[in-house]
C-alpha positions in Angstrom: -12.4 -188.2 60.1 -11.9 -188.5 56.4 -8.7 -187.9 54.7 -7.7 -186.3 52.1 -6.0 -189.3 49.8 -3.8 -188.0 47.4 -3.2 -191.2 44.3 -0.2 -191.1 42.0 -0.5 -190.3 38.6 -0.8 -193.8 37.4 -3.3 -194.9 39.8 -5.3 -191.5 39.0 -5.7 -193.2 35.5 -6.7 -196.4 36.3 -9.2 -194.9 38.1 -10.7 -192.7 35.3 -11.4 -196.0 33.9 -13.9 -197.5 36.6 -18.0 -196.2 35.8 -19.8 -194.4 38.3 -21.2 -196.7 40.8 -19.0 -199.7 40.2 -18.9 -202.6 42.5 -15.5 -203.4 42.2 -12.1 -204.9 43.4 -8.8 -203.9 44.1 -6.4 -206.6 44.1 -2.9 -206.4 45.8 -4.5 -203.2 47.3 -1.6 -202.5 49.4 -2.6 -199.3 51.2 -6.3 -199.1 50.0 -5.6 -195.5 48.5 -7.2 -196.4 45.5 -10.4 -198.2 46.8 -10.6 -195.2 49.0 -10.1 -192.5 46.3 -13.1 -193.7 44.1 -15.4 -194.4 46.8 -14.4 -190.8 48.2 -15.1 -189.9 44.6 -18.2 -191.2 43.9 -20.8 -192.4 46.7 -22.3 -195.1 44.8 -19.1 -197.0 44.6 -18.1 -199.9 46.6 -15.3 -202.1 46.5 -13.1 -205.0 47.6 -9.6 -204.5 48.7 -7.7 -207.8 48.5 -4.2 -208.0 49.9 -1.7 -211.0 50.0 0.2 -209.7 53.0 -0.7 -209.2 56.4 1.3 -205.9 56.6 -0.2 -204.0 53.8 -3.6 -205.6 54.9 -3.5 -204.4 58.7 -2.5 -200.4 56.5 -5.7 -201.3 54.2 -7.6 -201.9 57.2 -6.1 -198.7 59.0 -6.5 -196.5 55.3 -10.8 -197.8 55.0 -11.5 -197.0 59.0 -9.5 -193.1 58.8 -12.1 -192.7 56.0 -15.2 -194.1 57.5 -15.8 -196.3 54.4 -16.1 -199.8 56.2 -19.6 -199.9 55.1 -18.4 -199.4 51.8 -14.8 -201.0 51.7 -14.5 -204.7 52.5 -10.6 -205.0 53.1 -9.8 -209.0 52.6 -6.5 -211.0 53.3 -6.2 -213.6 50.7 -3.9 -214.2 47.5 -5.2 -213.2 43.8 -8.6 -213.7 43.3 -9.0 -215.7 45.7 -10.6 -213.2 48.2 -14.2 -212.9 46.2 -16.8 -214.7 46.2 -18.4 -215.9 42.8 -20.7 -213.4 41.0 -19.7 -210.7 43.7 -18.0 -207.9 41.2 -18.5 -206.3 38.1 -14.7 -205.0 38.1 -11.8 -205.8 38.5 -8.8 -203.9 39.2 -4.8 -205.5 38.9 -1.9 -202.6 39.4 2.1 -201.9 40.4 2.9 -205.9 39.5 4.5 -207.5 36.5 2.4 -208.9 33.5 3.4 -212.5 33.9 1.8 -212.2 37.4 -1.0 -210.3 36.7 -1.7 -213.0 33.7 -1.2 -215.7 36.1 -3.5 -214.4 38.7 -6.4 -214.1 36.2 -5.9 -217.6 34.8 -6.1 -218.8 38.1 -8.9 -217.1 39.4 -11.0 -217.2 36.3 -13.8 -218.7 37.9 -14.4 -215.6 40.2 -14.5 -213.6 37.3 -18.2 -214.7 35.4 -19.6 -211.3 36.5 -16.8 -209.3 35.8 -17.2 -207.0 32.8 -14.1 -204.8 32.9 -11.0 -205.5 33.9 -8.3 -202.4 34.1 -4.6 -203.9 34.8 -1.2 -201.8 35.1 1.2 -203.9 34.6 5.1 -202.8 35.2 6.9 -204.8 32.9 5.7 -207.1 30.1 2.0 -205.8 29.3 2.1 -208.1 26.4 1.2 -211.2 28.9 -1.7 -209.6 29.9 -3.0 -208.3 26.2 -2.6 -211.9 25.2 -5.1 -213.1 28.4 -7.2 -210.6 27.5 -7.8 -211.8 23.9 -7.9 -215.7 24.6 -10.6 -215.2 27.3 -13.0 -212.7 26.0 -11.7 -209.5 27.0 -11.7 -207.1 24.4 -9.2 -204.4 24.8 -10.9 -201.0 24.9 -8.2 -198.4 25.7 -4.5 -198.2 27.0 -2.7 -195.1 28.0 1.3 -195.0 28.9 2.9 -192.0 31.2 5.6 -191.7 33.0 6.1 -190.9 37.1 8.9 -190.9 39.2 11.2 -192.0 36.4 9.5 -195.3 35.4 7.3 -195.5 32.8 3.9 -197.7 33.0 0.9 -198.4 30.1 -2.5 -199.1 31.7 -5.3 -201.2 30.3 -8.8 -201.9 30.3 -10.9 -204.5 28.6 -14.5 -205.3 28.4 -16.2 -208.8 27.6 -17.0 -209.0 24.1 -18.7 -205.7 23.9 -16.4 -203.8 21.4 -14.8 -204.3 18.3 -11.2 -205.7 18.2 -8.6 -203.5 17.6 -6.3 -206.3 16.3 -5.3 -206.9 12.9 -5.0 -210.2 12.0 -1.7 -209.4 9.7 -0.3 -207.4 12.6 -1.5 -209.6 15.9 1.6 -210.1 17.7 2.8 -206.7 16.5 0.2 -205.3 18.3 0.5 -207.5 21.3 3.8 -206.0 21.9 3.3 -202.5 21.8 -0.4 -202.3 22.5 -3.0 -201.2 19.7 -4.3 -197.9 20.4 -1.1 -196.7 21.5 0.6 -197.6 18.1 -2.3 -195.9 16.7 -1.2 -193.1 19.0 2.0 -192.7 20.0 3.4 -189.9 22.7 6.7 -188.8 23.8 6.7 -191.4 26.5 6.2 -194.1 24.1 8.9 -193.8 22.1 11.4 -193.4 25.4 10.0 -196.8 26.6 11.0 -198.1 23.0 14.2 -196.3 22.6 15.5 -197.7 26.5 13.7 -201.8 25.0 15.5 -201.5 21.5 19.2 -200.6 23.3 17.9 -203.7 25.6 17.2 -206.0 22.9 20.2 -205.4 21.2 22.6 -206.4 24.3 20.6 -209.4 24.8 20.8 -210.8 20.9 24.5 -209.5 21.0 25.1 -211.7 23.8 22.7 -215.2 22.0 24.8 -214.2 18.9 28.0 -214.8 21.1 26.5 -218.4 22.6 28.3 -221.4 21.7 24.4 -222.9 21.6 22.6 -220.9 19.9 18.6 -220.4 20.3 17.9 -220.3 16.4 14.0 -219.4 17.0 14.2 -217.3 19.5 17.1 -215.3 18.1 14.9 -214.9 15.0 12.1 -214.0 17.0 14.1 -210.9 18.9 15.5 -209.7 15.5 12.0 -209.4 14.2 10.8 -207.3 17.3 13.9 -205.3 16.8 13.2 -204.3 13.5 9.8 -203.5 14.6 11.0 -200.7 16.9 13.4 -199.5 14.2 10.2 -198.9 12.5 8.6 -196.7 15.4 11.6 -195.1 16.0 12.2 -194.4 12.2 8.2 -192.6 12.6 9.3 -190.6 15.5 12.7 -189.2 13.6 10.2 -188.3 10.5 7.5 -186.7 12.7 10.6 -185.0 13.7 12.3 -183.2 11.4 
């Protein structure tokens, strides 16, 4: 007997992204709710749930047979992309893990990824990593969103091979590789939290290089730049403001 899967805002989103009838995977799937979600969705969808971890695997498992999607849901144990086969997808989905790793799984399964068109990742913490993936291996960024849920805040984004126009800027690159493209275009309430909590940050950290009795001269100079950056958003937001 089916359920009725209920996804969190976040995953909700990444979701919206996927077409109808996509053949796509889900990796670090944990419970399979999303896999199970779209295919519930949309019965022309089918997917791949990878999972690292033979807990959340055996739930994944548990999730696809309560829904009678087995036919539709292939639940694999494996880490990354390691857990398709070459050519299989056409998406690929990456959510709930930090940029750096969601970069690093990419990298190293690039070669499972020559018939993936889209990939949608949401990462936690440094989304910058993954922009930066994105534009060094074909992936043209197509959209990004940023909300907030349960008192974190996450940006989601999705990328297409080389179908779109860039949204970078050559002048403003790695401005726009920090704070994402369209949402600097863009900007909500929840984007300028996430930059008012990251500029109180940044200024502890350079506070404490400052204090160093070595001090990192580039990377010192680097931070200050990003600082004033956000001092320029936040400057926006006051104006829009008053």
């Amino acid at each position: 007997m089916s359920l009725n899967v209920n996804l969190s805002k976040r995953l909700e989103k990444v979701a919206s992204y996927l077409p109808a009838g996509a053949f796509f995977a889900d990796i670090g799937s944990d419970h399979a709710y999303l896999p199970c979600f779209v295919c519930l969705q949309d019965s022309s969808t089918t997917a791949v749930a990878g999972e690292i971890n033979e807990g959340p695997y055996e739930s994944a498992v548990h999730t696809v047979k309560q829904n009678n999607l087995e036919a539709r849901i292939d639940v694999r144990l494996g880490d990354g992309l390691a857990v398709l086969k070459e050519d299989e997808v056409h998406q690929v989905v990456i959510a709930g893990m930090g940029g750096a790793l969601i970069r690093n799984i990419l990298e190293t399964g690039k070669e499972k990824l020559k018939s993936v068109n889209q990939i949608i990742a949401q990462p936690n913490i440094d989304a910058r990593s993954v922009r930066r993936w994105f534009l060094a291996n074909g992936y043209v960024l197509e959209d990004e969103a940023i909300l907030e849920e349960n008192g974190h805040i996450y940006e989601i984004l999705t990328a297409k091979r080389k179908i779109a126009v860039s949204p970078y800027l050559e002048e403003q690159l790695e401005k726009q590789l920090l704070f994402g493209p369209y949402l600097l275009k863009q900007p909500n309430a929840v984007f300028y939290k996430k930059w008012r909590h990251e500029y109180e940050k940044l200024q502890n950290v350079l506070s404490q290089m400052e204090k160093a009795k070595t001090k990192d001269v580039e990377k010192i100079e680097q931070f200050n730049r990003e600082l004033n950056w956000m001092e320029e958003i936040l400057y926006d937001e006051n104006k829009d403001n008053e």
